[in-house]
N, CA, C and O atoms as a Tinker XYZ file with bonds, in Angstrom:
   356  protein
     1  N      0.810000   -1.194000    0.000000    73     2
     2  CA     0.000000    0.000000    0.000000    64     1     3
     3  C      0.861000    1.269000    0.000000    63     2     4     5
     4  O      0.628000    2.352000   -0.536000    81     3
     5  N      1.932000    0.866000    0.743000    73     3     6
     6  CA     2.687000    2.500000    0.990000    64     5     7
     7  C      3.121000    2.907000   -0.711000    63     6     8     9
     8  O      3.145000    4.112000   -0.960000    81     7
     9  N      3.376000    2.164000   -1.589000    73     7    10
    10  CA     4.209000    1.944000   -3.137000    64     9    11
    11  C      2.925000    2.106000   -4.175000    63    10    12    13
    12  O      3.067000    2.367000   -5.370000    81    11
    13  N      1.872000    1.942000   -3.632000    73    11    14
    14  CA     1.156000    2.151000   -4.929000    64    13    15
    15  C     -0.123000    2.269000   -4.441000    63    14    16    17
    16  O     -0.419000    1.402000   -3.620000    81    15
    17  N     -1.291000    3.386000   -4.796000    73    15    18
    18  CA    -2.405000    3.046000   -4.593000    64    17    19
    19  C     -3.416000    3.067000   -6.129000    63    18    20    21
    20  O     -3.002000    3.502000   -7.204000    81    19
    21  N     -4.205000    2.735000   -5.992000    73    19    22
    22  CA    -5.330000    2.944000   -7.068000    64    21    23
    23  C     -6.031000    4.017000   -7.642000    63    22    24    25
    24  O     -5.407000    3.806000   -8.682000    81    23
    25  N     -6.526000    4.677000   -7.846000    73    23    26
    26  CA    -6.717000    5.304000   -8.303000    64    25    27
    27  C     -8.289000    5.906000   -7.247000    63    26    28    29
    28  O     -9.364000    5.356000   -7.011000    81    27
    29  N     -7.795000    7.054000   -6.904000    73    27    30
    30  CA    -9.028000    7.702000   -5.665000    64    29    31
    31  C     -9.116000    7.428000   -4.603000    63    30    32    33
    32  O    -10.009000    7.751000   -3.820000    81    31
    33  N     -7.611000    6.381000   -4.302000    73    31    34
    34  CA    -7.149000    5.783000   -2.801000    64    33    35
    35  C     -5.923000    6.692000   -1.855000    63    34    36    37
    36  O     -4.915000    7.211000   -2.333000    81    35
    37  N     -6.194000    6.699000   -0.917000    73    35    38
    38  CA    -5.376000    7.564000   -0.254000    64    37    39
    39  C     -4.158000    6.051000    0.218000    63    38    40    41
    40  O     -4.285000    4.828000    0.159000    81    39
    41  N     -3.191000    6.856000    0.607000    73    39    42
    42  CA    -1.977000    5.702000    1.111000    64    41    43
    43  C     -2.588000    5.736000    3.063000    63    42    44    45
    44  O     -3.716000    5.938000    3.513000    81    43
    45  N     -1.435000    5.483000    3.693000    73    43    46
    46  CA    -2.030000    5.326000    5.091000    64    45    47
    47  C     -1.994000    7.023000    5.616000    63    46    48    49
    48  O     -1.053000    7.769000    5.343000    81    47
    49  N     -2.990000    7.370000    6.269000    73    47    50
    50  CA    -3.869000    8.300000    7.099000    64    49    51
    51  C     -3.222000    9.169000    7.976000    63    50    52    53
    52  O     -3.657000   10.254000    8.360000    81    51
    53  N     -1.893000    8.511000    8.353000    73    51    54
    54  CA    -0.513000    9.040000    9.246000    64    53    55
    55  C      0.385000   10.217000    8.133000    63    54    56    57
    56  O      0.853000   11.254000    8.604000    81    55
    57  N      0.492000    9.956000    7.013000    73    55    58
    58  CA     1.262000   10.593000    6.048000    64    57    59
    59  C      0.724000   11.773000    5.874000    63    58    60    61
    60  O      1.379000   12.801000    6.043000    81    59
    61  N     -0.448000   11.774000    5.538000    73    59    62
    62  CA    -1.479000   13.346000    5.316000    64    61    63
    63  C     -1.236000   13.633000    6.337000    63    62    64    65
    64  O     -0.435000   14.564000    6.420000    81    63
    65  N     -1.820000   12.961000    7.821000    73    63    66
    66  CA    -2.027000   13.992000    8.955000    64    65    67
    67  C     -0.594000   14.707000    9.375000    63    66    68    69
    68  O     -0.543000   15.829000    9.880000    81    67
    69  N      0.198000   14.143000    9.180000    73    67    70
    70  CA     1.927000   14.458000    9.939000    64    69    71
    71  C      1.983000   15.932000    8.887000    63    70    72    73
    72  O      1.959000   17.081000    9.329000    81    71
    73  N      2.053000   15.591000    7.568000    73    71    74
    74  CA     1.935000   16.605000    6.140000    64    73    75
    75  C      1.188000   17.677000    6.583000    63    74    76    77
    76  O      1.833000   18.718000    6.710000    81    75
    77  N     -0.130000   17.731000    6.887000    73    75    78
    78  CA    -1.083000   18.748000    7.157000    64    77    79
    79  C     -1.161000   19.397000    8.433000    63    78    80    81
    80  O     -1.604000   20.532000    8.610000    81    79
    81  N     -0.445000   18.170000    9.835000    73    79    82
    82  CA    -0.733000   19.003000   10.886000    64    81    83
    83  C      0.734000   19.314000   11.563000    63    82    84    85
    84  O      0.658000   19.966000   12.605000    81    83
    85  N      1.576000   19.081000   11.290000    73    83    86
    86  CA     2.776000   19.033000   11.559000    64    85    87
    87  C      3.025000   20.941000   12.004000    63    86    88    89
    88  O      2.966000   21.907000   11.245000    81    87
    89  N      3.316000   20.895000   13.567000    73    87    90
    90  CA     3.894000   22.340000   13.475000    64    89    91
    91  C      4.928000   22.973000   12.512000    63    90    92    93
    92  O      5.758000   22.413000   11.797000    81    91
    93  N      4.717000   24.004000   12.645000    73    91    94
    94  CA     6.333000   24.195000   11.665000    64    93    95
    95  C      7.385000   24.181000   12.477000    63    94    96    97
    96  O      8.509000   24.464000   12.065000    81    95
    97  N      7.218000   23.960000   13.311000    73    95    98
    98  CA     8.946000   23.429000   14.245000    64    97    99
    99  C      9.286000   21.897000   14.199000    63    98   100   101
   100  O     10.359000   21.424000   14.573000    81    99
   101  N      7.976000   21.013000   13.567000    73    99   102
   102  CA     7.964000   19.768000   13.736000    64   101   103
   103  C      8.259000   19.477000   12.372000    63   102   104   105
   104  O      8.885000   18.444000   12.133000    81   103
   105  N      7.829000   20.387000   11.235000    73   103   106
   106  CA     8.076000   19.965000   10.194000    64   105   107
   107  C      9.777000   20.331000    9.606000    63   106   108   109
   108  O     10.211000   19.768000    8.601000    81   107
   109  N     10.507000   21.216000   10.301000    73   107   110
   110  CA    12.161000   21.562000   10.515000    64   109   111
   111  C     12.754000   20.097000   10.731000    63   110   112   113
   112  O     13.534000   19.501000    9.988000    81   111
   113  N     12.071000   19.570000   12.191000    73   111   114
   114  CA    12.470000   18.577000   12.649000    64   113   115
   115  C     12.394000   17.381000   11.514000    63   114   116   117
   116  O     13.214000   16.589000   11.052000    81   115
   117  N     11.644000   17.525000   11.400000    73   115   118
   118  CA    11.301000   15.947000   10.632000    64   117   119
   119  C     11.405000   16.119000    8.438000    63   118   120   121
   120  O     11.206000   15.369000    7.482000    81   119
   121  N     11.726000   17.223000    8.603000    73   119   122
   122  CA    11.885000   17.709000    7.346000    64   121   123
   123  C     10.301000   17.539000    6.351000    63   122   124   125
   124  O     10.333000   17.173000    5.176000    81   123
   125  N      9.414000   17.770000    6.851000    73   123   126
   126  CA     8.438000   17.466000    6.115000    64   125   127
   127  C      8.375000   18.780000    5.136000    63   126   128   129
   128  O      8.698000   19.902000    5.524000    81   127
   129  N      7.901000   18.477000    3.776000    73   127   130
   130  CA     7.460000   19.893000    2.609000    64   129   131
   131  C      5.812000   19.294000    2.170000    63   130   132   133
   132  O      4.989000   18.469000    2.566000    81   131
   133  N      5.941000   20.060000    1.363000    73   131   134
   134  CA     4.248000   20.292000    0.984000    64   133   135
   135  C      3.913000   18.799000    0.427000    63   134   136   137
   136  O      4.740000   17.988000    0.008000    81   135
   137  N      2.188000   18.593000    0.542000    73   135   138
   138  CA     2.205000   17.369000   -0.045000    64   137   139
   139  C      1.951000   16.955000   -1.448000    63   138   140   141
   140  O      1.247000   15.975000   -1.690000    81   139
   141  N      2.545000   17.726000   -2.453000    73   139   142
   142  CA     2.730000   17.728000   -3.864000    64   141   143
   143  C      4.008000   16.741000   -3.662000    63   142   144   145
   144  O      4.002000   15.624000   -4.181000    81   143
   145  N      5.154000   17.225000   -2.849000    73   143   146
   146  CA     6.039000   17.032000   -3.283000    64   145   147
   147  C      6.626000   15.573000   -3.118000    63   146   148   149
   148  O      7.723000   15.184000   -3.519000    81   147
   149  N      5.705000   14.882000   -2.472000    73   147   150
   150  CA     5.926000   13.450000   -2.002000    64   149   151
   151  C      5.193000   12.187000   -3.286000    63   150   152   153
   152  O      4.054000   12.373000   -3.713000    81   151
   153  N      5.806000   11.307000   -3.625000    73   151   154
   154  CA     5.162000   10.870000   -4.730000    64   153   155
   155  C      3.989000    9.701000   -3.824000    63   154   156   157
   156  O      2.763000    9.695000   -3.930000    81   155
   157  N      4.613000    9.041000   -3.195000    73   155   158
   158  CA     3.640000    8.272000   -2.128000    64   157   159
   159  C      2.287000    9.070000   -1.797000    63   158   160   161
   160  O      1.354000    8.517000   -1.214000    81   159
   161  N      2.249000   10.348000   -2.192000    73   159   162
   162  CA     0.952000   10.669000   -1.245000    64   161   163
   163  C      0.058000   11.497000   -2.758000    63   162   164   165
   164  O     -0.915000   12.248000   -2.695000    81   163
   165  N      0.791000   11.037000   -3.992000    73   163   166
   166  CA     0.737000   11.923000   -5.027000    64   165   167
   167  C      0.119000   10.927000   -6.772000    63   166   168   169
   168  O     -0.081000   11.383000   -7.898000    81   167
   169  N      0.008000    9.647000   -6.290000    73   167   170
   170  CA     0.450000    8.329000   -7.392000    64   169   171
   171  C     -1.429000    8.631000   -7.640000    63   170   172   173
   172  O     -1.689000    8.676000   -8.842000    81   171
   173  N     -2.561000    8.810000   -6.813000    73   171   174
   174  CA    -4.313000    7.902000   -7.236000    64   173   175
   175  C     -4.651000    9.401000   -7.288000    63   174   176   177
   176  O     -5.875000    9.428000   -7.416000    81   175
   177  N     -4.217000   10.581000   -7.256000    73   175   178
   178  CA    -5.142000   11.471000   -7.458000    64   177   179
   179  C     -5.747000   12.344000   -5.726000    63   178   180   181
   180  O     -5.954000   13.490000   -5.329000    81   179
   181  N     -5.801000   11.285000   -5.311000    73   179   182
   182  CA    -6.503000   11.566000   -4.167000    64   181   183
   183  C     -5.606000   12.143000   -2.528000    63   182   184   185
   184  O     -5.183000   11.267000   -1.774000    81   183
   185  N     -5.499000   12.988000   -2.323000    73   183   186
   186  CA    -4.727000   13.768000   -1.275000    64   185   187
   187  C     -5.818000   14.053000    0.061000    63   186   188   189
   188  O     -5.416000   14.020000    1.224000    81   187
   189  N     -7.303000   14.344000   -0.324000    73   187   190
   190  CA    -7.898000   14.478000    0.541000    64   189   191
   191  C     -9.114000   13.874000    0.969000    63   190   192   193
   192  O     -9.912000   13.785000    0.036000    81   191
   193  N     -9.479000   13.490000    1.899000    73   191   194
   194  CA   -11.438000   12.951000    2.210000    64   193   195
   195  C    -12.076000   14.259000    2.862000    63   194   196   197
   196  O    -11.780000   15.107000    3.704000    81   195
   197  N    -13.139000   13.934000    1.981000    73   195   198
   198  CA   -14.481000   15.050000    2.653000    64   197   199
   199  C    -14.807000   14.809000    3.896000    63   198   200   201
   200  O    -15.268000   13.814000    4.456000    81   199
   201  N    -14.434000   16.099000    4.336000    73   199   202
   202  CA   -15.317000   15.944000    6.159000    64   201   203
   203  C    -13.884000   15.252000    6.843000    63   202   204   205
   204  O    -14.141000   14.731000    7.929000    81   203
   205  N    -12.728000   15.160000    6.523000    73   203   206
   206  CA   -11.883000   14.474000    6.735000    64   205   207
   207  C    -10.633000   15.541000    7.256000    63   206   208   209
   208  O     -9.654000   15.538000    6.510000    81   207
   209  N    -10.548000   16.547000    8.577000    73   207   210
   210  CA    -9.438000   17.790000    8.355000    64   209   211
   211  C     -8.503000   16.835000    8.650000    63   210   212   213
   212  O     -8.733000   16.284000    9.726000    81   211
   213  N     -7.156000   16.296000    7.854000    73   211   214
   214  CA    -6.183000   16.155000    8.784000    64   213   215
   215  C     -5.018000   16.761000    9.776000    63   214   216   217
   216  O     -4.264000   16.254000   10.607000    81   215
   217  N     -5.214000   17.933000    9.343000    73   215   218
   218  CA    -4.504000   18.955000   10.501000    64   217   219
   219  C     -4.963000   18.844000   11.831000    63   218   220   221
   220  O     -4.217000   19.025000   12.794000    81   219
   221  N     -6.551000   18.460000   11.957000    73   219   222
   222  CA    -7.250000   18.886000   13.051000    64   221   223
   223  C     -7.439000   17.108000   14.040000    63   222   224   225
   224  O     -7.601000   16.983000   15.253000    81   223
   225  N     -7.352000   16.110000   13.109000    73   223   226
   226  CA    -6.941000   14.857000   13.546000    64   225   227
   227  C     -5.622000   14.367000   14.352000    63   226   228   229
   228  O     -5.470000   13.800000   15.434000    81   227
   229  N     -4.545000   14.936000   13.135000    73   227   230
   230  CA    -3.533000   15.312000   14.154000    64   229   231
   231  C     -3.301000   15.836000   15.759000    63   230   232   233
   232  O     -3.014000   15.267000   16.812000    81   231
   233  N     -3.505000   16.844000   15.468000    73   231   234
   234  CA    -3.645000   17.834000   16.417000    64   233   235
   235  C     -4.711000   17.488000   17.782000    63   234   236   237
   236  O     -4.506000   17.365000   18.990000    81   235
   237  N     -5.826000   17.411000   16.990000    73   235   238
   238  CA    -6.720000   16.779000   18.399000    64   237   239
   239  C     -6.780000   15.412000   18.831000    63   238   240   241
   240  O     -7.006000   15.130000   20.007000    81   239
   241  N     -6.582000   14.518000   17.909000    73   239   242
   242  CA    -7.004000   13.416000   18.196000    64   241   243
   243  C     -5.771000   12.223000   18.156000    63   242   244   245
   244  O     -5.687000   11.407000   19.073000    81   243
   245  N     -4.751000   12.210000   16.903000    73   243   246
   246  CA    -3.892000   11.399000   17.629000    64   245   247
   247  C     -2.337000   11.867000   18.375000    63   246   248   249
   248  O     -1.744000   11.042000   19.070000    81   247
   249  N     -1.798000   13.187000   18.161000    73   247   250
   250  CA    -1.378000   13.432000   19.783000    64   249   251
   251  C     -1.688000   13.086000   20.946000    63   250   252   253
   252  O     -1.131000   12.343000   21.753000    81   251
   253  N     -2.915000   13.862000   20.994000    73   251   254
   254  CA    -3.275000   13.573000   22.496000    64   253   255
   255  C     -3.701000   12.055000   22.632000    63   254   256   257
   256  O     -3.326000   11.643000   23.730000    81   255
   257  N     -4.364000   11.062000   21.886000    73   255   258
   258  CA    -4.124000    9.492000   22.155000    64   257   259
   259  C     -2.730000    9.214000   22.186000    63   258   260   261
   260  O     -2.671000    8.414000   23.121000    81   259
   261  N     -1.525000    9.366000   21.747000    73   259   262
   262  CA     0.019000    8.827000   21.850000    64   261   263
   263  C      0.499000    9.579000   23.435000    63   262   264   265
   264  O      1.175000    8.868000   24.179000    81   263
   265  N      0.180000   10.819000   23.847000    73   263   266
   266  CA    -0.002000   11.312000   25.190000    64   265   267
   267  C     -0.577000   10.372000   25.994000    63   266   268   269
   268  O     -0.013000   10.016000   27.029000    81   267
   269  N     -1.845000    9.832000   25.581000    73   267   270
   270  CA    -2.877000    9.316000   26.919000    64   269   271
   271  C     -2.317000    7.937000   27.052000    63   270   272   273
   272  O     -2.520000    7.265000   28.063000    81   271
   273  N     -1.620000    7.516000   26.045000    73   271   274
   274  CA    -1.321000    5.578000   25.655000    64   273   275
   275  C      0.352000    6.110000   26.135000    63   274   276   277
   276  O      1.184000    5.733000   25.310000    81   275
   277  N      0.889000    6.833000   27.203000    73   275   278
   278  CA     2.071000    7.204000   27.699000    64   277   279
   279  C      3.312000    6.610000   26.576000    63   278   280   281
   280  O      4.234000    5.817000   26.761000    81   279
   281  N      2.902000    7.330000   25.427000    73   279   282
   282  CA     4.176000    7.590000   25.094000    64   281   283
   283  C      4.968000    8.731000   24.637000    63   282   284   285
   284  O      4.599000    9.736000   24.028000    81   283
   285  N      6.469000    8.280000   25.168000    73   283   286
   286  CA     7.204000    9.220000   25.851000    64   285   287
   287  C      7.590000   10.387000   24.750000    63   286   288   289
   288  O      6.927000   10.294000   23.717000    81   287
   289  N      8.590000   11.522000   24.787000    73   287   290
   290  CA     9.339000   12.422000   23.764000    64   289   291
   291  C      9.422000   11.455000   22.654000    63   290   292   293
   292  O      8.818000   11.324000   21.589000    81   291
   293  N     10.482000   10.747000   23.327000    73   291   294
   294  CA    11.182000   10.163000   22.672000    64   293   295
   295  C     10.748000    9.109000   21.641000    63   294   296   297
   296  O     11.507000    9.108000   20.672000    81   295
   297  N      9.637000    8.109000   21.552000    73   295   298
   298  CA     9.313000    7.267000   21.251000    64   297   299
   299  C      8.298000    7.682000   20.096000    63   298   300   301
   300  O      8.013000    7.017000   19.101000    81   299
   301  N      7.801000    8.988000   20.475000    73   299   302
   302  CA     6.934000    9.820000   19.525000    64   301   303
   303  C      7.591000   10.487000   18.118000    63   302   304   305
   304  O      7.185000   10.509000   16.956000    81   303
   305  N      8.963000   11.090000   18.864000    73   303   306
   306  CA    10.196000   11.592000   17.883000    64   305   307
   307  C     10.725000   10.525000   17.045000    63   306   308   309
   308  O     11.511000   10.851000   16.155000    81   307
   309  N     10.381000    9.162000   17.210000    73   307   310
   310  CA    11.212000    8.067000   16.564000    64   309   311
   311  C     10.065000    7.193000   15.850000    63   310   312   313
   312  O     10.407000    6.491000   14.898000    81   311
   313  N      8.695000    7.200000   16.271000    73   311   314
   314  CA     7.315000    7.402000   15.263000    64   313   315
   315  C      7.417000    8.060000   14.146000    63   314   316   317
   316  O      7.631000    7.619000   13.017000    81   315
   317  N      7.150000    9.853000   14.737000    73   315   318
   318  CA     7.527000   10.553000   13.556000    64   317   319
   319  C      8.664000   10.648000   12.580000    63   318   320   321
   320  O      8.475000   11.197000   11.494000    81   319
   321  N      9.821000   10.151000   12.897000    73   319   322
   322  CA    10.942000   10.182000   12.183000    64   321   323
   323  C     11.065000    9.099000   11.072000    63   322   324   325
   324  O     11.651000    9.174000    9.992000    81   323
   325  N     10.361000    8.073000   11.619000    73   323   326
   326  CA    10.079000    7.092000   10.848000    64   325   327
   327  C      9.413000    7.043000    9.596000    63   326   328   329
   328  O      9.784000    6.621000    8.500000    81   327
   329  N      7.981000    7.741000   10.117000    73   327   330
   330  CA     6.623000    8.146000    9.026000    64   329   331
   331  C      7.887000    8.671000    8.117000    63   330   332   333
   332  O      8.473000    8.073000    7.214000    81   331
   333  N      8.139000   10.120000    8.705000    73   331   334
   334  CA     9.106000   10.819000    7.670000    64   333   335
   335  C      9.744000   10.166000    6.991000    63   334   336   337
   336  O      9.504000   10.447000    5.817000    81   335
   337  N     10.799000    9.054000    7.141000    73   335   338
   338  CA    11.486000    8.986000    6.607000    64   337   339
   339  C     11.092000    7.960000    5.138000    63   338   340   341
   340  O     11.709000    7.879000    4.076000    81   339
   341  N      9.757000    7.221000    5.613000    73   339   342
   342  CA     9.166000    6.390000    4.172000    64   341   343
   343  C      8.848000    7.562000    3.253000    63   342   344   345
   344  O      9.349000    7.674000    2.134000    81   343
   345  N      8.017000    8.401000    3.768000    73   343   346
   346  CA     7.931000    9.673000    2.904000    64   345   347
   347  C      9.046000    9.897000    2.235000    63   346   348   349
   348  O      9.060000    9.959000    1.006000    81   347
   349  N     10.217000   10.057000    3.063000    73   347   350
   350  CA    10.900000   10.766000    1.755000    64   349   351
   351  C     11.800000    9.217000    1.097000    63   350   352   353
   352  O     13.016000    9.122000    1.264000    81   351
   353  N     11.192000    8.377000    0.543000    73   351   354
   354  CA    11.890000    7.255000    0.121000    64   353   355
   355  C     11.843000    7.573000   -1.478000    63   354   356
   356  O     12.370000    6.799000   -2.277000    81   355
């Protein structure tokens, strides 16, 4: 799934949200750029779902679950670094 989707398929749900909600101190960190520029998130057409903010998913909903499921700086920084780094494959 991460290598190819179909056509009007999004890849996994983590890539947009990190892309869209990513502070800009987080996106320094993790080197994230716009999501044109990633071909993984760029192959079916499809970048977004209706009714779907991923900035605001991010932000409200799985932070604060990786907070509440105690995990640490660190383990979050090595999540995100990860996502990032298939992105930029």
């Amino acid at each position: 799934r991460v290598c190819f989707q179909a056509s009007g398929e999004r890849n996994y749900h983590i890539f947009y949200q990190l892309v869209q909600g990513a502070s800009s101190e987080m996106k320094r960190t993790y080197r994230i750029r716009s999501m044109s520029s990633y071909h993984y998130l760029n192959q079916s057409g499809c970048t977004t779902v209706e009714h779907v903010p991923d900035d605001a998913v991010f932000n409200e909903e799985l932070l604060p679950s990786m907070q509440e499921l105690n995990f640490d700086s660190d383990e979050i920084n090595s999540i995100f670094s990860i996502v990032s780094g298939v992105l930029n494959l």
